[in-house]
gemmi code that builds the backbone of each chain (N, CA, C; Angstrom):
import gemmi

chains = {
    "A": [
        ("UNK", (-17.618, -13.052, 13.000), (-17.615, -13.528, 11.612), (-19.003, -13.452, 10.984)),
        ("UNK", (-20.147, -13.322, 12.167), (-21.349, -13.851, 11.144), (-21.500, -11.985, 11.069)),
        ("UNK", (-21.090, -11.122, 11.270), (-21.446, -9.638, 11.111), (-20.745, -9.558, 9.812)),
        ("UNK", (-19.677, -9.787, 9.451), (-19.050, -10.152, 8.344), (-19.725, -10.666, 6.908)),
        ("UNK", (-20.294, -11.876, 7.407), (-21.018, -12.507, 6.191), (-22.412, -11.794, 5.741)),
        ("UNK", (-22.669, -11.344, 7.259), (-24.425, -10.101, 6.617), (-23.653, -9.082, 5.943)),
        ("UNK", (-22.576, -8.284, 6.160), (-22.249, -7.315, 5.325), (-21.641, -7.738, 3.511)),
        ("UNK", (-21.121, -9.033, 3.703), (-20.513, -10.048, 2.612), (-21.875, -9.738, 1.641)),
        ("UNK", (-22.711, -10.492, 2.165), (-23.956, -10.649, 1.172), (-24.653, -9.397, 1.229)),
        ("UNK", (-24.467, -8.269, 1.272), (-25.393, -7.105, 1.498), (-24.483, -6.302, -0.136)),
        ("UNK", (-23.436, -6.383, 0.290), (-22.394, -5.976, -0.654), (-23.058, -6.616, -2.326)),
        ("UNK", (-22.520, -7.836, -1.781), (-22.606, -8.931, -3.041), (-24.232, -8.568, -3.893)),
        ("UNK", (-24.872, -8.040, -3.085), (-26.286, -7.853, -3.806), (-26.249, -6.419, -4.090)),
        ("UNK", (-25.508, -5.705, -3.477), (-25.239, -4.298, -3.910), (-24.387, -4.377, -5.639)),
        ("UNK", (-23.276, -5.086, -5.572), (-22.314, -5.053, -6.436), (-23.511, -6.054, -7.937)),
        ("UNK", (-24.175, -6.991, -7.502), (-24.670, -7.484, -8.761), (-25.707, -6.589, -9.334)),
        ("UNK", (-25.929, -6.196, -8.403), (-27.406, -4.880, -8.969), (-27.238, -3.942, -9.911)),
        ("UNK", (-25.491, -3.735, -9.553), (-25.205, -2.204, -9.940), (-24.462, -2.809, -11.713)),
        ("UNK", (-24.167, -4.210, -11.330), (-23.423, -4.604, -12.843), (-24.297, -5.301, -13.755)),
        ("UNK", (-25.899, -6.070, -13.041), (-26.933, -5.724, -13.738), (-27.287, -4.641, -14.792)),
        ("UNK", (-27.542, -3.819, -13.850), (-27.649, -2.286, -14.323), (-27.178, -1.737, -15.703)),
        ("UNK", (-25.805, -1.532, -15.146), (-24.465, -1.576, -16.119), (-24.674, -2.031, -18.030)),
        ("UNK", (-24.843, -3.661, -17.115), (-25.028, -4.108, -18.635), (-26.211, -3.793, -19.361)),
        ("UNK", (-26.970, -3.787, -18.600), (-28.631, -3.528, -19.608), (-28.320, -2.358, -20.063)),
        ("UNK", (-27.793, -0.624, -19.358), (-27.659, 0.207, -20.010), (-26.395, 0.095, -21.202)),
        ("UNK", (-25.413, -0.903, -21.384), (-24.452, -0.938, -22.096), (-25.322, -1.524, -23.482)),
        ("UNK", (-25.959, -2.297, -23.204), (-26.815, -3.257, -24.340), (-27.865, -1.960, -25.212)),
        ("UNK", (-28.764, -1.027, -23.948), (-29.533, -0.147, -24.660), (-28.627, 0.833, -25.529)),
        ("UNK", (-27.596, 1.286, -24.964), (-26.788, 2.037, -25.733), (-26.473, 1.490, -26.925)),
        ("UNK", (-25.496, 0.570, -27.009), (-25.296, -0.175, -27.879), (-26.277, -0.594, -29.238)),
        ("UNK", (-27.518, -0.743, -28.712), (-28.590, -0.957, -29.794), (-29.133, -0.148, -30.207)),
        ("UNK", (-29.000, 0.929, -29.432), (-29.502, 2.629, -30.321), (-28.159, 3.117, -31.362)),
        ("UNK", (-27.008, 2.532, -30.441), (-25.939, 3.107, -31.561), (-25.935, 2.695, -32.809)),
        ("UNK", (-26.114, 1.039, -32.867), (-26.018, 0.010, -34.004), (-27.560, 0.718, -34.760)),
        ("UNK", (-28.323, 0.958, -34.488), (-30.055, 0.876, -35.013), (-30.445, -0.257, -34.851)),
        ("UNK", (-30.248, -1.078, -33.954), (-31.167, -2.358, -33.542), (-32.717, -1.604, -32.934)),
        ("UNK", (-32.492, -0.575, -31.924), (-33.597, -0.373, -31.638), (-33.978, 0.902, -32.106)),
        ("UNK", (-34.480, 0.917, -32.539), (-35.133, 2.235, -33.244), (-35.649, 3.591, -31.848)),
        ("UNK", (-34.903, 4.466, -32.241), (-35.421, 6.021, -31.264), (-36.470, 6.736, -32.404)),
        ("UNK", (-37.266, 6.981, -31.651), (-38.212, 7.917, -32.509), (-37.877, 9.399, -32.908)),
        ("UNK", (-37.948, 10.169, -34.204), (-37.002, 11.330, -34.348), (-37.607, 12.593, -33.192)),
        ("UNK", (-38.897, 12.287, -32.487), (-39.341, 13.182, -31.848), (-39.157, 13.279, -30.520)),
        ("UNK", (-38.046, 11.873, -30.046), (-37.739, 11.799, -28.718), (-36.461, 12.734, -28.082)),
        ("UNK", (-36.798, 13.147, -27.061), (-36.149, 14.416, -26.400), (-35.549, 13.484, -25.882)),
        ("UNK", (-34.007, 13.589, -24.856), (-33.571, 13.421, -23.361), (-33.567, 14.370, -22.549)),
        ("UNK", (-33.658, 14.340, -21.991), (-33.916, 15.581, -20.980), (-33.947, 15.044, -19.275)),
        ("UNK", (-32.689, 16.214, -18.635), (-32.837, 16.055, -17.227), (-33.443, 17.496, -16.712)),
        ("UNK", (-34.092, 17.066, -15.304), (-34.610, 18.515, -14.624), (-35.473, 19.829, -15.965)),
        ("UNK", (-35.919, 19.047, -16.348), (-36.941, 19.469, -17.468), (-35.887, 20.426, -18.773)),
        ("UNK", (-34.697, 20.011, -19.136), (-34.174, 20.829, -19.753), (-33.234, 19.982, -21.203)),
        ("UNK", (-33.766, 20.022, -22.205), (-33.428, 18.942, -23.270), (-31.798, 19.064, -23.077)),
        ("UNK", (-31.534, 17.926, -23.681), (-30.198, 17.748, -23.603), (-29.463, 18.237, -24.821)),
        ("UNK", (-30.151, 18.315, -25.892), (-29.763, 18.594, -27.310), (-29.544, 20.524, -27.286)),
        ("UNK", (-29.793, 21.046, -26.358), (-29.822, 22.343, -26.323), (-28.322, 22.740, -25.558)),
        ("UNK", (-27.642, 21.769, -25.385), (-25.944, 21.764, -24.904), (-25.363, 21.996, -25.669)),
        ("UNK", (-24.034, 22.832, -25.820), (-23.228, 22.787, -26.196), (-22.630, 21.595, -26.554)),
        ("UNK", (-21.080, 21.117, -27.472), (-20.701, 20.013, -27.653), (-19.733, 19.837, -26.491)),
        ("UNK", (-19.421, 21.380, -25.988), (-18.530, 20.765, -24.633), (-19.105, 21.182, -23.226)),
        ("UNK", (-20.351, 21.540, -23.520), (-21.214, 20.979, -22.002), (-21.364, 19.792, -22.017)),
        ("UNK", (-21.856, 19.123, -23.086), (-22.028, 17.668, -23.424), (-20.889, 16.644, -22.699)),
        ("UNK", (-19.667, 17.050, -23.442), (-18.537, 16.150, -23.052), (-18.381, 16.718, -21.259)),
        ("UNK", (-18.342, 17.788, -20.845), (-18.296, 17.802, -19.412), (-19.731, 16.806, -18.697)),
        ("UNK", (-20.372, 17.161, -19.422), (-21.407, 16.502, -18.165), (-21.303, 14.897, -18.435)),
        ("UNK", (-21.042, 14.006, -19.777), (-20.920, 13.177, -19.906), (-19.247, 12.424, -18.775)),
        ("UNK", (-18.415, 13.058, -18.513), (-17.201, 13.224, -17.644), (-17.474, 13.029, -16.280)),
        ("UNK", (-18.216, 14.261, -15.968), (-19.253, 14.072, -14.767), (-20.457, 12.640, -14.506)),
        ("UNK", (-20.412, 12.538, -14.891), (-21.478, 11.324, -15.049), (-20.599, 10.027, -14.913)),
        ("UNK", (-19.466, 9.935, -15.657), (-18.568, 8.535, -15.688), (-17.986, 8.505, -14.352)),
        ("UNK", (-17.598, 9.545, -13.977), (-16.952, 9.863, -12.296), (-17.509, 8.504, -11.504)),
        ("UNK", (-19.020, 8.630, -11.764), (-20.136, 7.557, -10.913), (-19.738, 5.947, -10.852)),
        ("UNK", (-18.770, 5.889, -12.019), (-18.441, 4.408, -12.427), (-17.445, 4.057, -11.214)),
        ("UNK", (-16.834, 4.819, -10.808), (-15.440, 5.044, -9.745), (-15.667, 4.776, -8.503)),
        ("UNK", (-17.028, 4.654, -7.931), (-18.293, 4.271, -7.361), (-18.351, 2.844, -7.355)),
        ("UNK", (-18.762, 2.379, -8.456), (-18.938, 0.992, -8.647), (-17.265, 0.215, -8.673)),
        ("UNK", (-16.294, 0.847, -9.113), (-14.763, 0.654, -8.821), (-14.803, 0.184, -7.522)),
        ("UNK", (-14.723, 1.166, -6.988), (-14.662, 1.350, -5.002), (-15.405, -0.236, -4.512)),
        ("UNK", (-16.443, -0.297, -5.127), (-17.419, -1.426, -4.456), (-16.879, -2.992, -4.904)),
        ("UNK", (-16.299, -2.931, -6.531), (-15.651, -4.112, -6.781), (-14.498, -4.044, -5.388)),
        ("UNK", (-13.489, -3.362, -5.123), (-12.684, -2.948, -4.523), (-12.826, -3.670, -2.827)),
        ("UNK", (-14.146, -3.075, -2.270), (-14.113, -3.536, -1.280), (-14.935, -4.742, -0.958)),
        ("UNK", (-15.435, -5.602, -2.223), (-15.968, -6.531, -2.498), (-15.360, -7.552, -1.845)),
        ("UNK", (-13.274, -7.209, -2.739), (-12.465, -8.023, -2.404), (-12.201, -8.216, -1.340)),
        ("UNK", (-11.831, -6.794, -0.492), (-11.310, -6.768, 0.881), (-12.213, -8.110, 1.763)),
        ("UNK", (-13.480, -7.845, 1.232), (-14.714, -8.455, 2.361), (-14.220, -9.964, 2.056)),
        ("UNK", (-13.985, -10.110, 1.180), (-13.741, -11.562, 0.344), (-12.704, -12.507, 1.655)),
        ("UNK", (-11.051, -11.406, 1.729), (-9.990, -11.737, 2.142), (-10.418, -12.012, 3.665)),
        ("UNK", (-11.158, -10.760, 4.462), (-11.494, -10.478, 5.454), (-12.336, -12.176, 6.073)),
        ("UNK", (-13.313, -12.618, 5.338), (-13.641, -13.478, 5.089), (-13.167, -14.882, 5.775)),
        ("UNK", (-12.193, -15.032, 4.299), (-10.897, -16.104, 4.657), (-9.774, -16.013, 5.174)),
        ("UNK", (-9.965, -14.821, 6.397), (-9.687, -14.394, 7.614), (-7.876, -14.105, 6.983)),
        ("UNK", (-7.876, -13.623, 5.406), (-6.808, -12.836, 4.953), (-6.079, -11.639, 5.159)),
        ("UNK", (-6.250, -10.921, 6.599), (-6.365, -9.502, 7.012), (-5.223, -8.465, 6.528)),
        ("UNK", (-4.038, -8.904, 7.136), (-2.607, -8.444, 6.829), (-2.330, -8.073, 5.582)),
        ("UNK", (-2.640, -8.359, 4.614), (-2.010, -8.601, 3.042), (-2.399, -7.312, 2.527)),
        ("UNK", (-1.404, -7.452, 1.479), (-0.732, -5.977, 0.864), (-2.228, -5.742, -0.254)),
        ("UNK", (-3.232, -6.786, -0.565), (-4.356, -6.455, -1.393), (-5.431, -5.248, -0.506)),
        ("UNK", (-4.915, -5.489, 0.742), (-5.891, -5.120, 1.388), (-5.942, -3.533, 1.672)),
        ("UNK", (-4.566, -3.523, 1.693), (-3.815, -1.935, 1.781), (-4.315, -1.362, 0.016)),
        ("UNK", (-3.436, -1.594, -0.758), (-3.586, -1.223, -1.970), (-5.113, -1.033, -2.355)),
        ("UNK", (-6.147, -2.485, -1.873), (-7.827, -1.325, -2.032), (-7.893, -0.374, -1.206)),
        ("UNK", (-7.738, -0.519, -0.009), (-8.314, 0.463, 0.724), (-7.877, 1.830, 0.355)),
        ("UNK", (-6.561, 2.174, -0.410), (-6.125, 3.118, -0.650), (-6.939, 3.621, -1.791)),
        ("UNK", (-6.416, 2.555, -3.156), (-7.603, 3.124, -4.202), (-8.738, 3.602, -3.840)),
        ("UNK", (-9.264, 2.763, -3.020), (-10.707, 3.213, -2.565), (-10.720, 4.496, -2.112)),
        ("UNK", (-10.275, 5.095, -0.997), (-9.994, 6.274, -0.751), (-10.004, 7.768, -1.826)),
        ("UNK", (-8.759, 7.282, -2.916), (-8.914, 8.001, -4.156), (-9.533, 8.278, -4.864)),
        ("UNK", (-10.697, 7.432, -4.904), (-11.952, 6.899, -5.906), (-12.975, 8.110, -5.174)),
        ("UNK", (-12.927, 7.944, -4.282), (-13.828, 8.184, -3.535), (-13.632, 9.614, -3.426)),
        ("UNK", (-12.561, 10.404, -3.554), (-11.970, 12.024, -3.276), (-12.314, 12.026, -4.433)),
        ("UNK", (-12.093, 11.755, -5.787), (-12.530, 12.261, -7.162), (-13.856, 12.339, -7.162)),
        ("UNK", (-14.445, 11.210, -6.878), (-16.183, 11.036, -7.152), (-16.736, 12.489, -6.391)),
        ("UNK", (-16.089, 12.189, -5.082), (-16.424, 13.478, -4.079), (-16.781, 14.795, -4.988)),
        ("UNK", (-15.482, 15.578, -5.195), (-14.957, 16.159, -6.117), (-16.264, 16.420, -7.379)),
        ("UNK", (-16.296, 15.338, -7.824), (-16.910, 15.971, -9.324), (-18.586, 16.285, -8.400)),
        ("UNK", (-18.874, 15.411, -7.234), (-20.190, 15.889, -6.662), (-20.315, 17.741, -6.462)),
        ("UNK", (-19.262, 17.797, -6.033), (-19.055, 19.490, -5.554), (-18.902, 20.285, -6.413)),
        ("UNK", (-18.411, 19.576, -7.734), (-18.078, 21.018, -8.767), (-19.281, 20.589, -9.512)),
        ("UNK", (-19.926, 19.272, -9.878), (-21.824, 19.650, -10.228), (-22.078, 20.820, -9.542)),
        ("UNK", (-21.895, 20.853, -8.608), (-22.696, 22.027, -7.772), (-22.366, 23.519, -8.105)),
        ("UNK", (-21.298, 23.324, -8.356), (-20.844, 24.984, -8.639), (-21.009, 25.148, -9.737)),
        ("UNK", (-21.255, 24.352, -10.753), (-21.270, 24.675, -12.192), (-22.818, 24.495, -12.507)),
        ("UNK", (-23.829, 24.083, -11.321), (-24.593, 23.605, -12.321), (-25.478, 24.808, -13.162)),
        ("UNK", (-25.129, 26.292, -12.484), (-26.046, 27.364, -13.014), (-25.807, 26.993, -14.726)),
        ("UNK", (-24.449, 27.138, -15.243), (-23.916, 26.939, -16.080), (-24.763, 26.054, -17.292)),
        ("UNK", (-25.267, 25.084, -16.210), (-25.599, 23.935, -17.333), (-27.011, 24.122, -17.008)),
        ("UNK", (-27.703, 25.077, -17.315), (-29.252, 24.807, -16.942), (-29.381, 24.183, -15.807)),
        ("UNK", (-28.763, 24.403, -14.818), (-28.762, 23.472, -13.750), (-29.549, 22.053, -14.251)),
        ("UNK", (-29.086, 21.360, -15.334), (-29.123, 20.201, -16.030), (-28.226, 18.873, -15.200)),
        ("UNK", (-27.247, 19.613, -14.321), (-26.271, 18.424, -13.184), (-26.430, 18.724, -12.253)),
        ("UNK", (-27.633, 19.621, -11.568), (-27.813, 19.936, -10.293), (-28.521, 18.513, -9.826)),
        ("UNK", (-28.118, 18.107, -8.776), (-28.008, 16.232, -8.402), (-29.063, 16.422, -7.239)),
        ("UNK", (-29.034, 17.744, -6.541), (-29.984, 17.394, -5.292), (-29.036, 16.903, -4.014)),
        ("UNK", (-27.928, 16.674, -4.061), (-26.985, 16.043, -3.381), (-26.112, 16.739, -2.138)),
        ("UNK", (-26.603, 17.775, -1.574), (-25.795, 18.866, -1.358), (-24.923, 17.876, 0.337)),
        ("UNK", (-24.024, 18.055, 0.421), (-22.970, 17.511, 1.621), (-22.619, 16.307, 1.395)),
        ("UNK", (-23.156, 15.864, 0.195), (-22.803, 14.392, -0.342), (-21.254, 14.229, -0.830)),
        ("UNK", (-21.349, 15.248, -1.710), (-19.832, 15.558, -1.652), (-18.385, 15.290, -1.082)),
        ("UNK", (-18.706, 16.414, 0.043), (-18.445, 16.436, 1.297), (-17.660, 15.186, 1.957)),
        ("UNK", (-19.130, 14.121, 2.055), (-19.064, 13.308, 3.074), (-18.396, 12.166, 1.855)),
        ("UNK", (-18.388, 12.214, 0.769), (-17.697, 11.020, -0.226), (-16.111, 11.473, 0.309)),
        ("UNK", (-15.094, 12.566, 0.081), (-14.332, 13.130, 0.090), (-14.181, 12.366, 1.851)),
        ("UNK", (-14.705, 13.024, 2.686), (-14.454, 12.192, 4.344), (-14.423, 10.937, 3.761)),
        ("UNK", (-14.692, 10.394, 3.699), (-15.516, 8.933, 3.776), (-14.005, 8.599, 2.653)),
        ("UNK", (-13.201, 8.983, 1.631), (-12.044, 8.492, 1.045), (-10.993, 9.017, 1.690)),
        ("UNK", (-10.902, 10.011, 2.411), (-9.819, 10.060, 3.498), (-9.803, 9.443, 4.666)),
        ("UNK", (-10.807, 8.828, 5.109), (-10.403, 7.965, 6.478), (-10.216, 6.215, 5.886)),
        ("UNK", (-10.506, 5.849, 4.534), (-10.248, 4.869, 3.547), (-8.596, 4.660, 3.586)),
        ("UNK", (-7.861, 5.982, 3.002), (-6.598, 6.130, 2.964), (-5.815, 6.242, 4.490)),
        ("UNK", (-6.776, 6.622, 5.552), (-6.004, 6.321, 6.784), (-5.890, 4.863, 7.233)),
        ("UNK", (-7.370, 4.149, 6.718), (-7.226, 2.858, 7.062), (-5.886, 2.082, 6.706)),
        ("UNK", (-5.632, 2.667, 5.201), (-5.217, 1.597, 4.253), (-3.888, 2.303, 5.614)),
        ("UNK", (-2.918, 2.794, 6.209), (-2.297, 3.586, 6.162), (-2.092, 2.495, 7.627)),
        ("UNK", (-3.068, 2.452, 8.170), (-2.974, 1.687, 9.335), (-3.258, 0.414, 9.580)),
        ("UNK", (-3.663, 0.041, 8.151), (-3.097, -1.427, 8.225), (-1.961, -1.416, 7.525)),
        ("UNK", (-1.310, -0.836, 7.499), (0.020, -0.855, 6.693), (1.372, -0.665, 7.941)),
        ("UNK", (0.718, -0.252, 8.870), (1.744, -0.494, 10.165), (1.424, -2.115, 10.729)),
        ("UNK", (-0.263, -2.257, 10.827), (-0.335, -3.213, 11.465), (0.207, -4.625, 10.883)),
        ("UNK", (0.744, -4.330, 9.598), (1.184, -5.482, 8.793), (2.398, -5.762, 9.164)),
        ("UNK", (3.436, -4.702, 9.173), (4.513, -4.529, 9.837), (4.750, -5.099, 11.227)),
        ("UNK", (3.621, -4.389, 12.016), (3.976, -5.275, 13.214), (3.860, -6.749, 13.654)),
        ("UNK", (2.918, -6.931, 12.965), (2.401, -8.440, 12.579), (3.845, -9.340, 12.309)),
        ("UNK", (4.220, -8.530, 11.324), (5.658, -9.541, 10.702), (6.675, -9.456, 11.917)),
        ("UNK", (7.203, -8.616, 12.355), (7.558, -7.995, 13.760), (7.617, -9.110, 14.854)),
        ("UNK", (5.944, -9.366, 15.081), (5.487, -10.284, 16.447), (5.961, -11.676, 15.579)),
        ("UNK", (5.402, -11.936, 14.082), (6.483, -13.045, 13.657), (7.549, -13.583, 13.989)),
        ("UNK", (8.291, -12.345, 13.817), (9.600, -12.535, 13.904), (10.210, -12.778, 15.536)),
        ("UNK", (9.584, -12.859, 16.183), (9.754, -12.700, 17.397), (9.689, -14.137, 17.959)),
        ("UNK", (11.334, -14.787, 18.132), (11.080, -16.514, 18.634), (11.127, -16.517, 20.453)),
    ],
    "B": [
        ("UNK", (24.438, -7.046, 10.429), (23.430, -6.838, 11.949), (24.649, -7.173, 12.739)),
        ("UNK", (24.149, -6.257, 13.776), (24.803, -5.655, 14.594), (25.311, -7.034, 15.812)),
        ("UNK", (23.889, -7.370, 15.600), (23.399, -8.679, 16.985), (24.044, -10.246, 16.089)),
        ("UNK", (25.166, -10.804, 16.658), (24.834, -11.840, 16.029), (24.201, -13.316, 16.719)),
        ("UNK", (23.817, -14.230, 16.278), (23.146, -15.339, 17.030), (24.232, -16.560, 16.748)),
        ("UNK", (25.033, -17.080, 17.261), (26.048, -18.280, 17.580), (25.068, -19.302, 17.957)),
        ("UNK", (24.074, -19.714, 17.941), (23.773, -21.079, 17.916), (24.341, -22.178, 17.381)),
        ("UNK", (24.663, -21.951, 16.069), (25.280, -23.359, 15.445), (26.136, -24.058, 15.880)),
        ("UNK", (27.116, -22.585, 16.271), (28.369, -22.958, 16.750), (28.240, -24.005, 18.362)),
        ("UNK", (27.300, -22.997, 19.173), (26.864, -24.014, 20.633), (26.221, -25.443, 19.747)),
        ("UNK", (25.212, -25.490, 19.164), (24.596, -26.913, 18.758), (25.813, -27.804, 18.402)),
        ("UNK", (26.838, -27.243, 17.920), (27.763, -28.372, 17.350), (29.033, -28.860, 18.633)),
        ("UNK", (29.209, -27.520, 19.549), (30.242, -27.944, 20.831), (29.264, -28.942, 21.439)),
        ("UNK", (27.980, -28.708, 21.717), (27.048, -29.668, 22.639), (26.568, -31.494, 21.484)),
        ("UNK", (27.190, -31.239, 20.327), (26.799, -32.465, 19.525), (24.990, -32.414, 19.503)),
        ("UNK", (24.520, -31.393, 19.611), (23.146, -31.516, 19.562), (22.466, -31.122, 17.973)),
        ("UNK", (21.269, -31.766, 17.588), (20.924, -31.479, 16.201), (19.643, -30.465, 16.512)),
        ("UNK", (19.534, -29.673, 15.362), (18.458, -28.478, 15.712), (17.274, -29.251, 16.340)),
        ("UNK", (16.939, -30.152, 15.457), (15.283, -31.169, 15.793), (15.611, -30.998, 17.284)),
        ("UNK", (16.631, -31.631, 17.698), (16.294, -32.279, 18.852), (16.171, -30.721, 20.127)),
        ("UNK", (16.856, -29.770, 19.792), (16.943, -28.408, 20.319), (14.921, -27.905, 20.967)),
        ("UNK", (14.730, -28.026, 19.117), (13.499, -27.562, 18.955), (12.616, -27.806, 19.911)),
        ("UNK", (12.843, -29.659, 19.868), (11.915, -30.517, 20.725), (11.888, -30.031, 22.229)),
        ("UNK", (12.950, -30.036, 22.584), (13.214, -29.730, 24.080), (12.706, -28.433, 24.824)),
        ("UNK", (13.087, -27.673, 23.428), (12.614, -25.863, 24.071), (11.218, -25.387, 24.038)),
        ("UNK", (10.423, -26.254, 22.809), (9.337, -26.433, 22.607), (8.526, -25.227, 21.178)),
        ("UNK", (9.590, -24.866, 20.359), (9.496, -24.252, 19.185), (9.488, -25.264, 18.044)),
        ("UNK", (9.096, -24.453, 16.928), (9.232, -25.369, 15.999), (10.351, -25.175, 14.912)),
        ("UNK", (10.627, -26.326, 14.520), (12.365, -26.026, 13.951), (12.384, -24.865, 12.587)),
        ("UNK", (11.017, -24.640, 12.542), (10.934, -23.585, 11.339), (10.995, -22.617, 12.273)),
        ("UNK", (11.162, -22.414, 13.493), (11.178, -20.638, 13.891), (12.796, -21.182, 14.789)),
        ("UNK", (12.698, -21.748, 14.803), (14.584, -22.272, 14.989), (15.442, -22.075, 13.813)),
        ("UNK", (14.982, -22.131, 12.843), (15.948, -21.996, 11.413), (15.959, -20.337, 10.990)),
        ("UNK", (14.863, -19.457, 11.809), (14.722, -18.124, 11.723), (15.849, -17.903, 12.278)),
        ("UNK", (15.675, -17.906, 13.893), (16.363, -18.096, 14.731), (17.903, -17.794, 14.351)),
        ("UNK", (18.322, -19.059, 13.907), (19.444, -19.625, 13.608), (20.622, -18.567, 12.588)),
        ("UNK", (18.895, -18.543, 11.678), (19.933, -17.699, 10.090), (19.810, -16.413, 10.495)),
        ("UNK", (19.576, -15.457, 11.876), (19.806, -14.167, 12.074), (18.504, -13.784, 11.548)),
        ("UNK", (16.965, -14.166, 11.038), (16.033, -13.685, 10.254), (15.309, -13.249, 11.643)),
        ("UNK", (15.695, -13.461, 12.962), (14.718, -12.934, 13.966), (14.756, -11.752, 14.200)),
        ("UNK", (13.508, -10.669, 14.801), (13.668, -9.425, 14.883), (13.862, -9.603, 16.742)),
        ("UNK", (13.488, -10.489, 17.326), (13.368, -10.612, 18.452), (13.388, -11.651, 19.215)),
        ("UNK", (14.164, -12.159, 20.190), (14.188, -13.539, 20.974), (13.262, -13.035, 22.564)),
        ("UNK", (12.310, -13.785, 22.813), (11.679, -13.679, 24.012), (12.944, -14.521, 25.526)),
        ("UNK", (12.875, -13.637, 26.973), (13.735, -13.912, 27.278), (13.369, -15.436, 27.489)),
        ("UNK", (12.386, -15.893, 27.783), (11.945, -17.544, 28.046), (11.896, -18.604, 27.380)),
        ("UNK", (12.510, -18.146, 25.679), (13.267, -18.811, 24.899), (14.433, -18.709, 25.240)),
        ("UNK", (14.978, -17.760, 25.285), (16.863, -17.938, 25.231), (17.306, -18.695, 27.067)),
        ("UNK", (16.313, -18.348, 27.919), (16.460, -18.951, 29.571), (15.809, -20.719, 28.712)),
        ("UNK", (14.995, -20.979, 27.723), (14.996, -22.711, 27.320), (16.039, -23.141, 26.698)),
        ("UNK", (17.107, -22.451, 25.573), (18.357, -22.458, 25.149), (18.831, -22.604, 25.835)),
        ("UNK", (19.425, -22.010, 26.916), (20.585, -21.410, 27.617), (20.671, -22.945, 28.565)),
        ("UNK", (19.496, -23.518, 29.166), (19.133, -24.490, 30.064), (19.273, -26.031, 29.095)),
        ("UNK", (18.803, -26.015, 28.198), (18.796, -27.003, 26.918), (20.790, -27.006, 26.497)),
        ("UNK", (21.206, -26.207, 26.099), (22.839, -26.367, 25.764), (23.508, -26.113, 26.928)),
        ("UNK", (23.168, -25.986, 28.375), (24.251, -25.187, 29.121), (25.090, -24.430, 29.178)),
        ("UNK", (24.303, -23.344, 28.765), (25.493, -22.405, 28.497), (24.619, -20.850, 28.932)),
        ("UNK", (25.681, -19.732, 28.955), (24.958, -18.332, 29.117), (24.771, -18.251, 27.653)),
        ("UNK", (23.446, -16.700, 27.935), (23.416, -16.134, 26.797), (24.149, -15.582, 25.809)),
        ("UNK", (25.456, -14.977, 26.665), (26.576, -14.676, 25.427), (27.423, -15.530, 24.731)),
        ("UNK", (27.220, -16.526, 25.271), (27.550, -17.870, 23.975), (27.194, -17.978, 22.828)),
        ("UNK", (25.544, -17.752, 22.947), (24.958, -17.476, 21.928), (24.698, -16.239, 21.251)),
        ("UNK", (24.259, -15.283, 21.824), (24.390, -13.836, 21.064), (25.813, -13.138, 21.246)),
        ("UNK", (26.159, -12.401, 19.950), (27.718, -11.878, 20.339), (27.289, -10.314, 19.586)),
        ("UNK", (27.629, -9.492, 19.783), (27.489, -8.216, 19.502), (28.648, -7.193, 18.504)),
        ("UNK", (28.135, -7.454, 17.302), (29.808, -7.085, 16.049), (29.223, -5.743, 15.558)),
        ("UNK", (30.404, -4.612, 15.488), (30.352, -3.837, 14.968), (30.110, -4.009, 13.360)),
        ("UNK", (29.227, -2.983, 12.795), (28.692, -3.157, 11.280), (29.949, -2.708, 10.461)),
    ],
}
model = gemmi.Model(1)
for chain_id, residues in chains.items():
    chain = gemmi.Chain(chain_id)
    for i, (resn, *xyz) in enumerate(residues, 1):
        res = gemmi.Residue()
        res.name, res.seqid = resn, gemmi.SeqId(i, " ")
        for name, pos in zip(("N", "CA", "C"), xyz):
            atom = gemmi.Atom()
            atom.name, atom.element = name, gemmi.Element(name[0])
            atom.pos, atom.b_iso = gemmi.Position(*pos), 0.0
            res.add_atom(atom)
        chain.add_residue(res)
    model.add_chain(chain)
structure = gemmi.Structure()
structure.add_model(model)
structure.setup_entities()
């Protein structure tokens, strides 16, 4: 249990960091959209030295697509936030536990996914989404299929559980 | 189901009440009322040998076997 609670709180400081984060960039957005904060007309964005304003309107919307993928990420982590939660209050069996682990899995094959096609596309985009990430991919995609085996095998072990229940 | 469980019928030839069943065999009357209403997937044989010894009777008193 106490391996449990170091991973509990490792999480829990993972998950507030990232919704920290979150909000401050929701607030900066937000106040450039409104004109609360003033952008200067001479300010560039720019990734991997290549302005952003030199995109197309539907490189734009792809890479902006690509980019939200990342949120699915922070999904996954609310996700197994819970599990840790149940796990916890030694909740193991229950159908919440199956149903994240599965999402999670899914989350995790898309995120995968958009890592790998950054990659193939990034000539495309000025290599403007080239991430640096190479097998990351990869290993997101593993890493949501053995998620979906979990969920898959606690989904027998729930069964049997009820099973040994049932058993006077 | 295929399996059926006749307990009631033995508890009531023996005048015995579930409680007191429970007590004796050493279950609790909530997995006796499983038991009872057919909700079991499985009887261990060292329950039905505490039944069987508790009502006097064999096991096919209590389990009877009906075509579906």
């Amino acid at each position: 249990m106490k391996k449990i609670k170091i991973l509990k709180n490792i999480i829990d400081f993972i998950w507030w960091l990232s919704i920290t984060a979150i909000v401050i960039l929701f607030f900066i957005l937000l106040g450039t959209l409104t004109g609360i904060i003033e952008v200067s007309p001479n300010f560039r964005f720019s990734i991997n030295e290549t302005d952003l304003d030199n995109l197309t309107k539907i490189q734009q919307i792809i890479l902006i697509i690509l980019h939200l993928t990342k949120l699915l990420l922070i999904y996954s982590l609310y996700l197994f936030r819970q599990i840790i939660h149940n796990f916890n209050s030694l909740k193991i069996f229950n159908n919440l536990i199956i149903k994240n682990f599965n999402l999670i899995g899914y989350n995790l094959i898309v995120v995968g996914f958009a890592f790998i096609l950054s990659d193939f596309i990034a000539p495309l985009f000025n290599n403007i989404i080239y991430m640096n990430f190479h097998g990351f991919g990869v290993g997101l995609i593993s890493a949501g299929l053995f998620s979906i085996v979990l969920s898959e095998i606690f989904k027998i072990a729930k069964t049997q559980k009820q099973e040994n229940d049932l058993t006077i | 189901m295929a399996i059926v469980v006749n307990l009631d019928v033995m508890l009531a030839k023996r005048k015995m009440k579930s409680k007191e069943l429970a007590e004796i065999i050493g279950i609790t009357t909530a997995n006796l009322s499983i038991l009872k209403s057919g909700k079991a997937k499985a009887i261990r044989f060292s329950t039905l040998e505490a039944i069987c010894e508790a009502l006097d009777c064999q096991p096919a008193d209590i389990l009877e076997f009906k075509e579906n």
